[in-house]
One Martini backbone bead per residue (centre of mass of N, CA, C, O) as a GRO file, in nm:
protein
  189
    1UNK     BB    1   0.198  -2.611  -3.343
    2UNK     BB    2  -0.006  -2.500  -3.518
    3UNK     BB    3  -0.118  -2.267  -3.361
    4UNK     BB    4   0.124  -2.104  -3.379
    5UNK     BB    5   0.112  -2.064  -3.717
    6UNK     BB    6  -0.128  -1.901  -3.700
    7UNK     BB    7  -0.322  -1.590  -3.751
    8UNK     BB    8  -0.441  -1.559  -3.471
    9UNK     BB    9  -0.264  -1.577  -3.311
   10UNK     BB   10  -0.092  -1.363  -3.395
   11UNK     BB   11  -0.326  -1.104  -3.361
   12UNK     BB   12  -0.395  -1.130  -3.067
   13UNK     BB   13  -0.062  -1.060  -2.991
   14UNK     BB   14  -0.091  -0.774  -3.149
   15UNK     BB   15  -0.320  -0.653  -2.971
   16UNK     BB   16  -0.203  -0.624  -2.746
   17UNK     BB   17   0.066  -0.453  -2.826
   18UNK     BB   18  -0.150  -0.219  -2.905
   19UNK     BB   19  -0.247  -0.159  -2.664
   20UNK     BB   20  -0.022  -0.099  -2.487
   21UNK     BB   21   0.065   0.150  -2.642
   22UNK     BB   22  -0.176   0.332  -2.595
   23UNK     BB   23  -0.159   0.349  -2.311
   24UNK     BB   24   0.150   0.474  -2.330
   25UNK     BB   25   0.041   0.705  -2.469
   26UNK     BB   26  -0.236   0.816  -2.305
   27UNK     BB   27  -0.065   0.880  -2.000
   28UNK     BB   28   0.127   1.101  -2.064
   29UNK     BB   29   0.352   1.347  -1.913
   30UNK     BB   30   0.278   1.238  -1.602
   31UNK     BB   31   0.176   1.011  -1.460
   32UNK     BB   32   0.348   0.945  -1.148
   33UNK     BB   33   0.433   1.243  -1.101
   34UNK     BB   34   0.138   1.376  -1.060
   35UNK     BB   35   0.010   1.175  -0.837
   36UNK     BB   36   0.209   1.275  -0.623
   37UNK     BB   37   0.142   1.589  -0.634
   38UNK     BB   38  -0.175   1.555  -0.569
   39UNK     BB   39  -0.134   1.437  -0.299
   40UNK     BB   40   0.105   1.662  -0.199
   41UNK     BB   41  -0.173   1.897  -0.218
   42UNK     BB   42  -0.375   1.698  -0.053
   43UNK     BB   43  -0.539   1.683   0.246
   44UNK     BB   44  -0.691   1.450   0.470
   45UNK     BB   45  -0.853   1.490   0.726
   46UNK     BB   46  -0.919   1.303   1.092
   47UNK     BB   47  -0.739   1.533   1.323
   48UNK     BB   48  -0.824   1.720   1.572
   49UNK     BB   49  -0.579   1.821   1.831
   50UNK     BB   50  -0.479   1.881   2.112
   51UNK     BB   51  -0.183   1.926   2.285
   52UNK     BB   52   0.028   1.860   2.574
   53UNK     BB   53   0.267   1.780   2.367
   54UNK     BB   54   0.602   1.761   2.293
   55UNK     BB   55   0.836   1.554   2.241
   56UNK     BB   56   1.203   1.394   2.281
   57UNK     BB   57   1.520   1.273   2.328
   58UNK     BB   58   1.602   1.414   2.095
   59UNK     BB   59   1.639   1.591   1.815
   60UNK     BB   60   1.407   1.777   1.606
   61UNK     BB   61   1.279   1.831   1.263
   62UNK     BB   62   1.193   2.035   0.999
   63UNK     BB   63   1.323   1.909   0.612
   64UNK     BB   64   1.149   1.960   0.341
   65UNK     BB   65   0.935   1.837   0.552
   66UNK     BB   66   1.022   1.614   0.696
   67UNK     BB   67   1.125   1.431   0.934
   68UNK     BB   68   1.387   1.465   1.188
   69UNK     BB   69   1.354   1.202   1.378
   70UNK     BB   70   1.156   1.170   1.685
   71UNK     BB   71   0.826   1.246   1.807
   72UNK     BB   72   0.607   1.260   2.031
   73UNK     BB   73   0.222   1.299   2.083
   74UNK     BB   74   0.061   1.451   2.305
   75UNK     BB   75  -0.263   1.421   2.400
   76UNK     BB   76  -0.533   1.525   2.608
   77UNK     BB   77  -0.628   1.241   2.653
   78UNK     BB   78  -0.313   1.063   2.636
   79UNK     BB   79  -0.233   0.996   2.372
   80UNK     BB   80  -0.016   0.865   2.148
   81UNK     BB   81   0.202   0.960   1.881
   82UNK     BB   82   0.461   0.897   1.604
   83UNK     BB   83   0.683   1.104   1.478
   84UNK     BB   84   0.881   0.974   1.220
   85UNK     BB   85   1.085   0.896   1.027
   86UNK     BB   86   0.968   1.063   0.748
   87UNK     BB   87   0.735   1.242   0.774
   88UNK     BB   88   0.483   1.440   0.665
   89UNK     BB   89   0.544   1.786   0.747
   90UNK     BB   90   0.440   2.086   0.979
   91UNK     BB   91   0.559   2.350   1.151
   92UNK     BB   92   0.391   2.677   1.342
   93UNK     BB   93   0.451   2.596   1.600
   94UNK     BB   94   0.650   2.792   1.829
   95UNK     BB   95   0.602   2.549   2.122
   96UNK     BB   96   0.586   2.194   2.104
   97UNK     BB   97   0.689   2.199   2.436
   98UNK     BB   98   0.428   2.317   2.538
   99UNK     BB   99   0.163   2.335   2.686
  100UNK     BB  100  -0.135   2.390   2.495
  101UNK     BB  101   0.029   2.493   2.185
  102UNK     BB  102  -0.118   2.273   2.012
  103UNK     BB  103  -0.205   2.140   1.717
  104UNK     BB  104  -0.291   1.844   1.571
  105UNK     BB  105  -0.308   1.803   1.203
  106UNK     BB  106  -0.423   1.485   1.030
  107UNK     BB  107  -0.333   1.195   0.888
  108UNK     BB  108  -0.439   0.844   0.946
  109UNK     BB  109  -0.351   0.507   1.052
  110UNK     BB  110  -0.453   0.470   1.333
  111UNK     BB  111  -0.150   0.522   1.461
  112UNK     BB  112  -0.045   0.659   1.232
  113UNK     BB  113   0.145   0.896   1.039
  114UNK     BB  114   0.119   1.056   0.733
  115UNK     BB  115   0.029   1.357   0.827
  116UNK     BB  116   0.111   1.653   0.918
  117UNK     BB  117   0.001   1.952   1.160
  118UNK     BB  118   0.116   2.245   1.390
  119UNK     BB  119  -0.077   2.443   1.519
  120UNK     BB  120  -0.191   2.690   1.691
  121UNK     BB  121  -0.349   2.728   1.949
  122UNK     BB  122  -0.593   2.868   2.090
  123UNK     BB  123  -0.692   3.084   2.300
  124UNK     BB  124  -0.739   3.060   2.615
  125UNK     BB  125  -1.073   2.911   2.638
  126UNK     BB  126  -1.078   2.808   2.380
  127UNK     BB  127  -1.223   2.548   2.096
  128UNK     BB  128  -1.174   2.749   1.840
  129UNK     BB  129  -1.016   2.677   1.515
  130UNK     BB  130  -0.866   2.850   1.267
  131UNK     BB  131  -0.897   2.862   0.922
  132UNK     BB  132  -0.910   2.873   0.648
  133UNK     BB  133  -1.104   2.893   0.330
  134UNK     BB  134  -1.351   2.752   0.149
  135UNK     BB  135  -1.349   2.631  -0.189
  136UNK     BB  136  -1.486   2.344  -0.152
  137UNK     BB  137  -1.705   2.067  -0.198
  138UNK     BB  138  -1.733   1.746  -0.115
  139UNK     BB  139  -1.854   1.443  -0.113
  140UNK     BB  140  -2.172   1.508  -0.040
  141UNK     BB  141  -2.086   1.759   0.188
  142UNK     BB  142  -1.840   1.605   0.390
  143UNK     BB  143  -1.605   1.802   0.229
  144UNK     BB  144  -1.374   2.050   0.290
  145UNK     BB  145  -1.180   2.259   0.069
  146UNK     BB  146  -0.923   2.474   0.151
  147UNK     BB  147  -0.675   2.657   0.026
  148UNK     BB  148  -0.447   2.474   0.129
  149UNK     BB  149  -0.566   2.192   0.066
  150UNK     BB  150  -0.733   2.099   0.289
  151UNK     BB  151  -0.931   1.804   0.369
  152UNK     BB  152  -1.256   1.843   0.586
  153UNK     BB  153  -1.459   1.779   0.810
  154UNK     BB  154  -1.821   1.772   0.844
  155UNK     BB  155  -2.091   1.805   0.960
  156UNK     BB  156  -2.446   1.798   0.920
  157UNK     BB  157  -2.419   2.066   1.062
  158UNK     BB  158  -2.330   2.408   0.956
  159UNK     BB  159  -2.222   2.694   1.114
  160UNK     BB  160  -2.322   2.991   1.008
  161UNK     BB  161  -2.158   3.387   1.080
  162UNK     BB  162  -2.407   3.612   0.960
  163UNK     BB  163  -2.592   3.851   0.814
  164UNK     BB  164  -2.620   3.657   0.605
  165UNK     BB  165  -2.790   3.526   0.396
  166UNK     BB  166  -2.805   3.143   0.303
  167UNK     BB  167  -2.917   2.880   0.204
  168UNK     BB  168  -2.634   2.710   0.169
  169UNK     BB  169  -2.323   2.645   0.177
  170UNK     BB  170  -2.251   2.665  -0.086
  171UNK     BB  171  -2.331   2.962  -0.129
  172UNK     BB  172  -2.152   3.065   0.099
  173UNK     BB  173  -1.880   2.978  -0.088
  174UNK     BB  174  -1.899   3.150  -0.295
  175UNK     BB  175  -1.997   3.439  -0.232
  176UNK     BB  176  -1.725   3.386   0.017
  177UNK     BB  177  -1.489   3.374  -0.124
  178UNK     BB  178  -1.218   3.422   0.057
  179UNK     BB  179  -1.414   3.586   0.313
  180UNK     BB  180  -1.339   3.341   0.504
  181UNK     BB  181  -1.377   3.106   0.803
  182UNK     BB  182  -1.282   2.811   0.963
  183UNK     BB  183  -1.434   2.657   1.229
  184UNK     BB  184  -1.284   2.446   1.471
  185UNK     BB  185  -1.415   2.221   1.680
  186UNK     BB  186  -1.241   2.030   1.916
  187UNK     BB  187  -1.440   1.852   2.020
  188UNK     BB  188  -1.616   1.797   1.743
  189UNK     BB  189  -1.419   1.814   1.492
   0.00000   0.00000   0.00000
């Protein structure tokens, strides 16, 4: 009971109590719903593949950004994955159940889909797929972030087509910010 009655006890419990407020005032007026913001808007990409279809037993649609109903994704290689009701993504494909007429680009885990998004195939006999141009390098240029929030990665080399030369990617991203587009070979994603 003595210690109960110390000036110690009371202080150092004084101290927590001083801490979780300093913290609670620190957090700022985003909190939790910032960070869900910025995941959001950051999409890192994984998965870049042509689709050999897009089925589903029922009708599916894409609402408010979300899957509504269930639809499976064969891939060109025979893989199949799921999108689940209430998967977050969007569809610019105007025929995803057409043979070879979209590309899947997703973020994964495994075989789930966290996010995707099915864009229009490259044309006929090409295999690569033009995207939005880079605005930024990330982790020591191993991924790179698009216009629109996808951050996607790159390759070891990654190959410049300009008649104007750049020392490095990073100074042909700035130089270049906004007027070039970015081609993801599919074999190589």
């Amino acid at each position: 009971m003595r210690q109960f009655v110390s000036w110690r006890f009371w202080a150092s419990f004084g101290m927590v109590a001083l801490l979780a407020l300093v913290l609670w005032t620190c957090r700022g007026d985003g909190g939790a719903d910032s960070a869900s913001d910025s995941l959001d808007t950051a999409r890192r990409i994984d998965l870049v593949v042509l689709t050999s279809v897009v089925r589903s037993d029922a009708p599916w649609s894409i609402t408010d950004g979300r899957v509504v109903g269930n639809a499976t994704v064969v891939l060109e290689n025979g893989r199949t994955l799921l999108l689940a009701q209430g998967t977050v993504g969007d569809v610019s494909c105007l025929y995803p159940d057409v043979v070879d007429a979209c590309v899947l680009v997703a973020d994964t885990l495994g075989d789930g889909v966290v996010w995707f998004s099915l864009v229009p195939a490259p044309p006929s006999g090409s295999r690569e797929l033009e995207l939005p141009a880079m605005t930024q390098l990330l982790d020591g240029v191993t991924y790179a972030r698009l216009a629109n929030g996808w951050e996607i990665p790159l390759l070891d080399k990654v190959e410049r087509r300009c008649d104007i030369e750049t020392p490095n990617l990073t100074s042909f991203v700035q130089r270049f910010a906004g007027r070039h587009v970015t081609i993801v070979d599919l074999d190589q994603q």
